[in-house]
C-alpha positions as CSV (number, residue, x, y, z in Angstrom):
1,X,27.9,-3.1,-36.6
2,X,28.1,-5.4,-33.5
3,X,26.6,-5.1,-30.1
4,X,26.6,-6.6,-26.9
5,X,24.1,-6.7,-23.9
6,X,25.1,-6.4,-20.1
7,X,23.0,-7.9,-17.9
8,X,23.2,-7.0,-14.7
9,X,21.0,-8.1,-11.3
10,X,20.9,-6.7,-8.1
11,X,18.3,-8.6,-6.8
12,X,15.5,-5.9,-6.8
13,X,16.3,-4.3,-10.6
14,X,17.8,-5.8,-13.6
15,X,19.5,-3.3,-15.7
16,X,20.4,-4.0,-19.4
17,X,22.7,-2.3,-21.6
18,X,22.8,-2.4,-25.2
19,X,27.0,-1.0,-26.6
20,X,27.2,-0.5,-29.9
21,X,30.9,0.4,-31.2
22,X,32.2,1.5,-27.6
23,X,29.2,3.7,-26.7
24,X,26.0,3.3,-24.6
25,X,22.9,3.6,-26.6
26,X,19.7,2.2,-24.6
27,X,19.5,1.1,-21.3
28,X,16.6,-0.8,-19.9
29,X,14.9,-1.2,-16.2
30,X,13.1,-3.9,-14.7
31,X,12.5,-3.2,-10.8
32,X,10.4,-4.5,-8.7
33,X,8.1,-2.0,-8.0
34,X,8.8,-0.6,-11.3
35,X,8.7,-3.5,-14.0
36,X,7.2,-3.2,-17.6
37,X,3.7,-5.2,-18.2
38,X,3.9,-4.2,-21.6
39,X,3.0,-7.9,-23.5
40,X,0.8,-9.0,-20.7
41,X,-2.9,-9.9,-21.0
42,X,-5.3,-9.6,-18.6
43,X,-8.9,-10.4,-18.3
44,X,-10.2,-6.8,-17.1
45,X,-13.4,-5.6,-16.3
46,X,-14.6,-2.3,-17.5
47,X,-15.3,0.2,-15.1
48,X,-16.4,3.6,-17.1
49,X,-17.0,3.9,-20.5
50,X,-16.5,7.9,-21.8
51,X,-17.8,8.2,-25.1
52,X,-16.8,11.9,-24.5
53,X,-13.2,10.9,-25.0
54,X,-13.5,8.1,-27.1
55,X,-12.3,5.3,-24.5
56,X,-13.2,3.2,-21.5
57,X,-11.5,2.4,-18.4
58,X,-10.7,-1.2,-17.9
59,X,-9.8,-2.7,-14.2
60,X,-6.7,-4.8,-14.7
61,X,-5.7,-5.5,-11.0
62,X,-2.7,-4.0,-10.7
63,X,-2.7,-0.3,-9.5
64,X,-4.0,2.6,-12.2
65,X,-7.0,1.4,-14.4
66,X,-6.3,0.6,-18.0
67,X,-7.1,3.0,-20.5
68,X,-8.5,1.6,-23.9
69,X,-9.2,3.9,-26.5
70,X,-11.7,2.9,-29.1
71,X,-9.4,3.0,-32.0
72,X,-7.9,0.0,-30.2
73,X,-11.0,-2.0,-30.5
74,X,-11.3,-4.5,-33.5
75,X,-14.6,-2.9,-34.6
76,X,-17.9,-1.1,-33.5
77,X,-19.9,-4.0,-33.1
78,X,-17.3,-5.5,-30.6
79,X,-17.3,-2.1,-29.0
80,X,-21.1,-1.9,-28.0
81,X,-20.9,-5.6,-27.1
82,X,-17.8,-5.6,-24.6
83,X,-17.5,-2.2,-23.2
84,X,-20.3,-2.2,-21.1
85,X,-19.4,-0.9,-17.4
86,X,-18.9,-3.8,-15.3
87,X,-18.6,-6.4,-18.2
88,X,-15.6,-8.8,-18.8
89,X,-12.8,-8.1,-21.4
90,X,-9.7,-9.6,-22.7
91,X,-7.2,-7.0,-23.2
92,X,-3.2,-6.8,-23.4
93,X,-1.0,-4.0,-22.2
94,X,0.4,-1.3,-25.3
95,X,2.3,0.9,-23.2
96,X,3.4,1.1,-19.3
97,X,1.6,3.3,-17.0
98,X,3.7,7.1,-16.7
99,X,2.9,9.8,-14.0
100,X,-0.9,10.5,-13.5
101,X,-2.0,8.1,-16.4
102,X,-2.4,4.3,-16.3
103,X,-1.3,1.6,-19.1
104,X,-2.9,1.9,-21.9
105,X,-4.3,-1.5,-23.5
106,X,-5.8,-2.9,-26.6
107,X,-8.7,-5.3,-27.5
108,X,-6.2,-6.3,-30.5
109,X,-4.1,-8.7,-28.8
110,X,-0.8,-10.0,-30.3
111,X,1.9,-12.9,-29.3
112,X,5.6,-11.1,-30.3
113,X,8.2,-14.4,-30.9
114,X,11.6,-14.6,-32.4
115,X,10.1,-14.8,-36.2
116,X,6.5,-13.7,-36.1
117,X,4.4,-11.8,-34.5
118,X,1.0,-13.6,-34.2
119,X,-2.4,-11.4,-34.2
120,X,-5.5,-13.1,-32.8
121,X,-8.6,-12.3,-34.7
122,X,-6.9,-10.9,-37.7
123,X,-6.5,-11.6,-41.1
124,X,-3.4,-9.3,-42.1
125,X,-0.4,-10.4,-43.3
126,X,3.0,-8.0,-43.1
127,X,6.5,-8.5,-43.4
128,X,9.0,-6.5,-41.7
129,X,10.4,-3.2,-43.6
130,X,13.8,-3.5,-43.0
131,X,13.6,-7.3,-45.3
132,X,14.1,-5.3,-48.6
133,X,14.7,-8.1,-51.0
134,X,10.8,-8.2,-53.2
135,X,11.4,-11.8,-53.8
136,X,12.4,-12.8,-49.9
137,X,9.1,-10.8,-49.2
138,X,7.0,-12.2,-51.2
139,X,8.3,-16.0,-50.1
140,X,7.4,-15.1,-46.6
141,X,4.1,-14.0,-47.2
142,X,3.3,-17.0,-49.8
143,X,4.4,-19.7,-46.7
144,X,2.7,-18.0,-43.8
145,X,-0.6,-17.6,-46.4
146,X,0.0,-21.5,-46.1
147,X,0.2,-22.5,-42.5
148,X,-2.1,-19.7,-41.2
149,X,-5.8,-20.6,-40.0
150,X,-9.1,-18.6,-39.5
151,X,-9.1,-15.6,-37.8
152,X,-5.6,-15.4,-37.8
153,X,-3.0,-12.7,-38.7
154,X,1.1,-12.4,-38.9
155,X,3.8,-9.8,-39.2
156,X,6.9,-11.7,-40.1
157,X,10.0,-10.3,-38.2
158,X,13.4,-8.8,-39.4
159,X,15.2,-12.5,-38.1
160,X,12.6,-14.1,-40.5
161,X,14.5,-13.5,-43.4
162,X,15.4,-16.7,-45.4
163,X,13.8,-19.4,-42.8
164,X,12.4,-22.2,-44.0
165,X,8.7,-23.5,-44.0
166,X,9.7,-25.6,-40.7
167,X,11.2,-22.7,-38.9
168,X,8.1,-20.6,-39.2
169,X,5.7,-23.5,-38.6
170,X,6.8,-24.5,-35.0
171,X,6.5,-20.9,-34.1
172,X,3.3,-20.1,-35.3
173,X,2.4,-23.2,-33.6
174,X,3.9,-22.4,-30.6
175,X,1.5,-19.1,-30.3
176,X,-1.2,-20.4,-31.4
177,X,-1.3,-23.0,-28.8
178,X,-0.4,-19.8,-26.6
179,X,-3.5,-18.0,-27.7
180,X,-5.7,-21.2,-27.1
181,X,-4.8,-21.4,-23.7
182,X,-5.6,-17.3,-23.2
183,X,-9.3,-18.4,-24.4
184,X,-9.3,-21.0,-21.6
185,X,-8.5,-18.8,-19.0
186,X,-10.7,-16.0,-20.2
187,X,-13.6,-18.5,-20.2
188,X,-12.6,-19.6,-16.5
189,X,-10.6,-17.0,-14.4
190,X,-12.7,-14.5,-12.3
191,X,-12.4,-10.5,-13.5
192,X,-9.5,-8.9,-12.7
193,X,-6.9,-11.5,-13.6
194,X,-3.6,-11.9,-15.8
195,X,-4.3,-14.6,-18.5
196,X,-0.5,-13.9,-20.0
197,X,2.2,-12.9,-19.2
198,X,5.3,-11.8,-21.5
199,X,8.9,-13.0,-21.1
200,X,11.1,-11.3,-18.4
201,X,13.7,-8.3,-19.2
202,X,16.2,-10.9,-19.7
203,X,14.4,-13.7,-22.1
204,X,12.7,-10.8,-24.3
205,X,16.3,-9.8,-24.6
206,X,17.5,-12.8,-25.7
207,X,14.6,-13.4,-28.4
208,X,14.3,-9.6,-29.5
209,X,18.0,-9.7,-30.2
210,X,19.0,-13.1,-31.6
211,X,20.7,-11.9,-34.5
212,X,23.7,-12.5,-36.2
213,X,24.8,-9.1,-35.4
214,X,25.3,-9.2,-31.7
215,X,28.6,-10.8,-30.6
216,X,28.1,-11.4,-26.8
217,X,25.8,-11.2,-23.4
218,X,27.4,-10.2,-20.3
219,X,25.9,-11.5,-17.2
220,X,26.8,-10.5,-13.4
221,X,24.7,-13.6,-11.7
222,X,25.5,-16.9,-12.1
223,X,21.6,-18.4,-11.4
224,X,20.4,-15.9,-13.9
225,X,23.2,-17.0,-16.3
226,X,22.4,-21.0,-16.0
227,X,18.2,-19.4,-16.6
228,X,19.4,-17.9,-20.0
229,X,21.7,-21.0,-20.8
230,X,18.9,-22.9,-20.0
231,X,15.8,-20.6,-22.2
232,X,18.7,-20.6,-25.5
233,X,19.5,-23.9,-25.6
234,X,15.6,-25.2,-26.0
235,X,14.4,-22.0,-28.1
236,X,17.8,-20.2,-29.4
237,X,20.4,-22.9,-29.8
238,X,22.7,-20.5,-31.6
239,X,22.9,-18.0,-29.1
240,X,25.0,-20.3,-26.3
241,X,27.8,-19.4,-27.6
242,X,27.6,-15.8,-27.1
243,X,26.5,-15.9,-23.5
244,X,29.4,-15.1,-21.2
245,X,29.5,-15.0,-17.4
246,X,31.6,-11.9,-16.1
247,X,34.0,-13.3,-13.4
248,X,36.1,-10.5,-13.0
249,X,35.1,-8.5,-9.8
250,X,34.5,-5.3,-11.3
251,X,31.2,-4.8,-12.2
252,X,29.8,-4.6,-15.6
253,X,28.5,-1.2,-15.6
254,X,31.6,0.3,-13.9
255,X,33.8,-1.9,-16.4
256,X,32.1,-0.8,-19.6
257,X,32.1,2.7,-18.4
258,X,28.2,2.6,-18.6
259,X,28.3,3.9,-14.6
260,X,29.5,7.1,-16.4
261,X,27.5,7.5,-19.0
262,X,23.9,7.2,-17.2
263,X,25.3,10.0,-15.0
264,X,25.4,11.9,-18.0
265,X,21.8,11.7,-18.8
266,X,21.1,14.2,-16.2
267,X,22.7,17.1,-18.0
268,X,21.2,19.3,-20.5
269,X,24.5,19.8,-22.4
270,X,26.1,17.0,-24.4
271,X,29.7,17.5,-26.0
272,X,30.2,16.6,-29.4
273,X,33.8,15.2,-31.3
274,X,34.2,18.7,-33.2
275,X,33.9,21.0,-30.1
276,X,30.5,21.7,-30.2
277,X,27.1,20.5,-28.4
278,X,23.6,19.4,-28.0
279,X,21.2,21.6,-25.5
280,X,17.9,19.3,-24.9
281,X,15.3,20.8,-23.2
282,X,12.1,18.4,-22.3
283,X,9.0,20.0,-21.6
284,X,5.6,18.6,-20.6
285,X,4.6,19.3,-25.3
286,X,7.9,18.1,-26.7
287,X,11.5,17.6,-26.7
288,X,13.4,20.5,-27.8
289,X,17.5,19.9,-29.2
290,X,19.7,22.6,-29.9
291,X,22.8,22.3,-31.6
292,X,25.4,24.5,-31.0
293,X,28.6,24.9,-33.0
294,X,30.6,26.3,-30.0
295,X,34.4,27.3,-31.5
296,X,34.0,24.9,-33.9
297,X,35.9,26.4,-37.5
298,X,37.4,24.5,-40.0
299,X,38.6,26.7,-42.7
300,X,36.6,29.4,-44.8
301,X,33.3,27.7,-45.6
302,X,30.4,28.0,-43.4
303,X,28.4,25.2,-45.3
304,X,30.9,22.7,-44.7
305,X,31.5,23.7,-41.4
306,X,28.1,23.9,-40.4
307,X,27.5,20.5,-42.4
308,X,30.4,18.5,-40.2
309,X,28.6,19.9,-36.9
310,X,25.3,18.9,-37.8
311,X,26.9,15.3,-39.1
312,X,27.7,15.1,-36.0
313,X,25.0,16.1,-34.2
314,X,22.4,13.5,-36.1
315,X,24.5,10.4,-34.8
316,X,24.2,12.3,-30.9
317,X,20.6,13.1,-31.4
318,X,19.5,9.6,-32.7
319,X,22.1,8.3,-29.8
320,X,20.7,10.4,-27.0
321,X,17.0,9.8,-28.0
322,X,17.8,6.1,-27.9
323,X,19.5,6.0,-24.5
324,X,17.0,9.0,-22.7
325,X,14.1,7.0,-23.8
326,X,12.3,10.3,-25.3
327,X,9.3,9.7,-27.0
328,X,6.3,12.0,-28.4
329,X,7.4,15.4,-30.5
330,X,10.9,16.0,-31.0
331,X,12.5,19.4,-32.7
332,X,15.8,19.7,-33.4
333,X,17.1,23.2,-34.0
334,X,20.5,22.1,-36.5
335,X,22.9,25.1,-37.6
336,X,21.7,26.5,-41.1
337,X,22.9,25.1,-43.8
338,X,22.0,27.0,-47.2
339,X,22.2,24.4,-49.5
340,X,19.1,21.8,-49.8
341,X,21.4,18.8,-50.8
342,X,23.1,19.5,-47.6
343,X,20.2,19.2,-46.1
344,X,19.3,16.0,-47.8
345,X,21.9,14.5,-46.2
346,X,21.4,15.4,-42.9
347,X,17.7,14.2,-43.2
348,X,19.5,11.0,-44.4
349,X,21.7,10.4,-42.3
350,X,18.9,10.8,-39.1
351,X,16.9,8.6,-40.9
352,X,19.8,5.5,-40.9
353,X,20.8,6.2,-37.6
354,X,17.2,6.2,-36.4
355,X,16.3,3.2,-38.2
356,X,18.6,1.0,-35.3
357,X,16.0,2.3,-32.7
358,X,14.0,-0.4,-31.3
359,X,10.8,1.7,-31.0
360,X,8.9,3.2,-34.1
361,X,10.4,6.8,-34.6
362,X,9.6,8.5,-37.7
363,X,11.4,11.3,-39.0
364,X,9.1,13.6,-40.5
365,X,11.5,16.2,-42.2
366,X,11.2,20.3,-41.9
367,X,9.7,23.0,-41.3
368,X,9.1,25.8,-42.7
369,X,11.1,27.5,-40.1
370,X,14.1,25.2,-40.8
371,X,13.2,23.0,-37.6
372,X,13.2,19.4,-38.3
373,X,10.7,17.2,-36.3
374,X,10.5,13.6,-35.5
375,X,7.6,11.3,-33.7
376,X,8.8,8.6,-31.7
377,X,6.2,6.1,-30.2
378,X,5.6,6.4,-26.3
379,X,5.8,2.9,-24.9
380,X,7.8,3.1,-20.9
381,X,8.9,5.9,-18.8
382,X,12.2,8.0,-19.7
383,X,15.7,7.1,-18.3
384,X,15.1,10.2,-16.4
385,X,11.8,9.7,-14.8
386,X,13.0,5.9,-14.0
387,X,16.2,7.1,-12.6
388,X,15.4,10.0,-11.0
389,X,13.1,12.4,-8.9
390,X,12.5,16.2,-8.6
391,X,14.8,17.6,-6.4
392,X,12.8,19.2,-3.1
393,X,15.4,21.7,-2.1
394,X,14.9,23.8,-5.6
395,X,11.5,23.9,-6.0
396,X,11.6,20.9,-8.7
397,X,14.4,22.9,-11.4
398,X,17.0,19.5,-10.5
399,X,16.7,15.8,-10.2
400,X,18.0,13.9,-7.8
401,X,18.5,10.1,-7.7
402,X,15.3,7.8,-6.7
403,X,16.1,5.9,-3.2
404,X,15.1,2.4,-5.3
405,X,18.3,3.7,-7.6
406,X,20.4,4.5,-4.3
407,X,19.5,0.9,-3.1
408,X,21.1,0.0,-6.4
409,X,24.0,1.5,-6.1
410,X,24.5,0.1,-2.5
411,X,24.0,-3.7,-3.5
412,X,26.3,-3.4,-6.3
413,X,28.9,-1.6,-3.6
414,X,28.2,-4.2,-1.4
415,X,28.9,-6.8,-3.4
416,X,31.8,-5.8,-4.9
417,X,32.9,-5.0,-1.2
418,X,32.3,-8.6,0.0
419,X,35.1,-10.0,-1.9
420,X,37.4,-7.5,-1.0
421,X,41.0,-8.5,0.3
422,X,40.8,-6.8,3.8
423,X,39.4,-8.3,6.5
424,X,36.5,-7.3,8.4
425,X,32.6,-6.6,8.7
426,X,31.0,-4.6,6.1
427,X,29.5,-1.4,7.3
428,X,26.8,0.7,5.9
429,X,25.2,3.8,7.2
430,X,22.1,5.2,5.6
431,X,19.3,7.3,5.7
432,X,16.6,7.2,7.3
433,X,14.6,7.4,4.2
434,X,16.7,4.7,2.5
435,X,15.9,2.5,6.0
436,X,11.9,3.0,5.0
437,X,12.2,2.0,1.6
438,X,14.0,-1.0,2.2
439,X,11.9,-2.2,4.7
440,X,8.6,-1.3,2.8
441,X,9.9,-3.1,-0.4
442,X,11.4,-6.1,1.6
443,X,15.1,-5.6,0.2
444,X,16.2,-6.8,3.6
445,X,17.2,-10.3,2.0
446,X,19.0,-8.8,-0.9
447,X,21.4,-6.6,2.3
448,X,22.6,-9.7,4.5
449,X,23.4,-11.9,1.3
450,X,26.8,-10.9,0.9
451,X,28.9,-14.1,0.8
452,X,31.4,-14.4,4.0
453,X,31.0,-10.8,5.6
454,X,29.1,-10.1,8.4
455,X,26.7,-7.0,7.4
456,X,26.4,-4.0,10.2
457,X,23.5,-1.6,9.0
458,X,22.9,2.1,10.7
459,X,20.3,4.6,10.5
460,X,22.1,8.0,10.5
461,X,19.4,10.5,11.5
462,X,21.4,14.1,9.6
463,X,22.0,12.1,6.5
464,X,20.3,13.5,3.4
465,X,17.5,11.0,1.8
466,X,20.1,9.9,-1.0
467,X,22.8,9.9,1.0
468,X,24.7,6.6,2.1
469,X,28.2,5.4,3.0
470,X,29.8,1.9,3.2
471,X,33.4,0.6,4.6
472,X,34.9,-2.5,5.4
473,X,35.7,-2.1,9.8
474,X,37.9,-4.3,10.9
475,X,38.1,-5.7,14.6
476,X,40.2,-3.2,16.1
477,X,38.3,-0.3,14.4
478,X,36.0,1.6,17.4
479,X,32.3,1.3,16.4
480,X,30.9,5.0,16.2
């Protein structure tokens, strides 16, 4: 099955979308004010330690305090040397900061490349579960038995499969020169301070994805094309070839239909092929999914139409877990079936379609109250929280879209505005909350860049926060 990326840059937020066979399936957000530090290292300094809880909280220098359970220290003795309030540590973000709680980090600090995954102070060795082949597995673990050094640990990566010695070795030498300079910095750099920092949205794109499997990358921007041109052609030579700049002035998202499909994440109900639908419900415990088999019949047999529905249904769940970025408990209420091999199936087919996901998600099978529950790893914030905001005018029961989205939305109008046939200035009314946000987060430079059109911007006092409105006025237009 082949996918392709869209890239797309506004200047304050990427946005990348990942289409497999027609259909959105994940979308990812780098903004600003609201980019992932999961990768990074930083040299913290621990502020309380709680042995009431199991953790300590680490001072990283950028907003909420890191949180560092125990478990994620390498071992006891480390633990009563390092977490000492007020003492240096070395530690490297897990999972972004979400709501009221702040990243969580780890003491066990790893270097993710293309191939390997290199684990300072570690001796395991691990190949990826989705190589299959005993006798590839075993080669990869003899070489990198070979070329590894004290203290030093490696999980070989799905794109590992059949590379040479060579291959392998100029990585692993690549991160271990990486971690060597981390140790530098550790010993020099004054507490709080980043000693590493991971690729950007776009280049961890690139190397997370260079596989055989994905036919092409969309970008938008021109600079940020020439950067990934650039990052392939010295790490992923390969991969030129499937880099495409978009030229055609309709955006990516609204030419993909992607625009669409994000719209769609704010509904509870999702249709499915056969006529019926998925209800999810996510509460502060878990994610609850419903499946519904609406006026779906097909003939006389309930099994088999209950067994299409729920076919269905596993490809949407899988689908909408991907793309809604849920994470912790998930229960999905499917339409009984009486027959267990039916239900083999089903637990089956969740478990290939959940296999594509690029974060761990387990599915753990049923109950005995014929729910069936997966666990997916918590690592950024929902599409939904990203995206969106409780609405104000009903007591929290709706969402409505975050100002930084709006601003989005009105660069990407903007642009595709500015190159518009009709002649004039390009006008845009706001609100006055969009006014503060764009001011407080210094987007002014991203408004007035729009190649040869003169940019006229209004505060309109009765607008809603959200609301916005942009039009091309030409010279004989009245200003009102």
């Amino acid at each position: 099955m082949g996918r392709e990326f869209l890239i797309e840059n506004q200047g304050n937020e990427f946005r990348i979308a990942t289409i497999e066979d027609g259909s959105l399936v994940d979308l990812s957000l780098d903004r600003k004010d609201f980019g992932s530090i999961i990768g990074n290292v930083y040299l913290g300094r621990v502020e309380r330690v709680i042995n009431g809880i199991g953790a300590a909280f680490i001072d990283l220098g950028v907003g909420k305090s890191g949180f560092l359970p125990f478990n994620n220290v390498s071992d006891s003795k480390s633990r009563h040397n390092s977490l000492v309030e007020g003492a240096s540590v070395c530690v490297q973000v897990m999972r972004d900061a979400f709501g009221e709680k702040g990243p969580q980090v780890s003491m066990e600090i790893s270097l993710a490349g293309r191939f390997i995954v290199y684990e300072a102070n570690s001796s395991r060795l691990a190949v990826s579960r989705q190589i299959t082949n005993e006798v590839e597995r075993e080669r990869l673990l003899s070489l990198t038995n070979q070329l590894r050094q004290d203290n030093e640990g490696f999980v070989l990566r799905t794109a590992a499969e059949g590379k040479n010695c060579q291959t392998l070795e100029y990585e692993i030498n690549y991160y271990r020169n990486c971690w060597n300079e981390i140790l530098k910095k550790r010993d020099k750099e004054n507490t709080p301070a980043l000693i590493y920092e991971e690729l950007d949205i776009v280049k961890r794109t690139l190397r997370d994805h260079a596989q055989d499997d994905v036919l092409k990358f969309h970008f938008d921007d021109n600079t940020i094309f020439v950067e990934a041109k650039e990052f392939c052609e010295a790490k992923y030579p390969s991969l030129t070839t499937k880099l495409h700049l978009n030229i055609d002035p309709t955006p990516l998202f609204e030419k993909y239909g992607v625009d669409e499909e994000i719209e769609s994440v704010l509904k509870r109900d999702v249709s499915l092929p056969s006529g019926g639908a998925l209800v999810i419900e996510t509460m502060e415990a878990l994610t609850a999914i419903d499946v519904n088999s609406g006026r779906y019949i097909n003939g006389s047999d309930p099994e088999e139409n209950a067994s299409k529905i729920n076919n269905e249904a596993a490809n949407e769940v899988c689908r909408q877990i991907r793309l809604r970025n849920l994470s912790g408990l998930i229960v999905v209420d499917f339409i009984n079936m009486t027959k267990e091999e039916s239900w083999t199936r089903i637990l089956n087919k969740l478990r290939l379609e959940i296999s594509r996901d690029r974060v761990n998600c387990r599915v753990l099978g049923r109950t005995e109250g014929g729910l069936v529950e997966l666990i997916r790893r918590r690592s950024s914030v929902p599409l939904t929280e990203a995206l969106f905001v409780d609405c104000p005018e009903c007591n929290g029961e709706g969402l409505v879209w975050r100002i930084e989205s709006v601003i989005y939305e009105i660069l990407k109008t903007l642009k595709k505005e500015s190159i518009s046939d009709r002649a004039g200035s390009l006008v845009l009314n706001i609100s006055p909350e969009i006014n503060e946000t764009i001011k407080r987060k210094n987007y002014e430079d991203e408004l007035i860049s729009q190649p040869g059109r003169q940019l006229v911007s209004r505060v309109v006092r009765d607008f809603s926060p959200e609301e916005y409105e942009i039009y091309i006025q030409d010279e004989k237009q009245s200003d009102y």
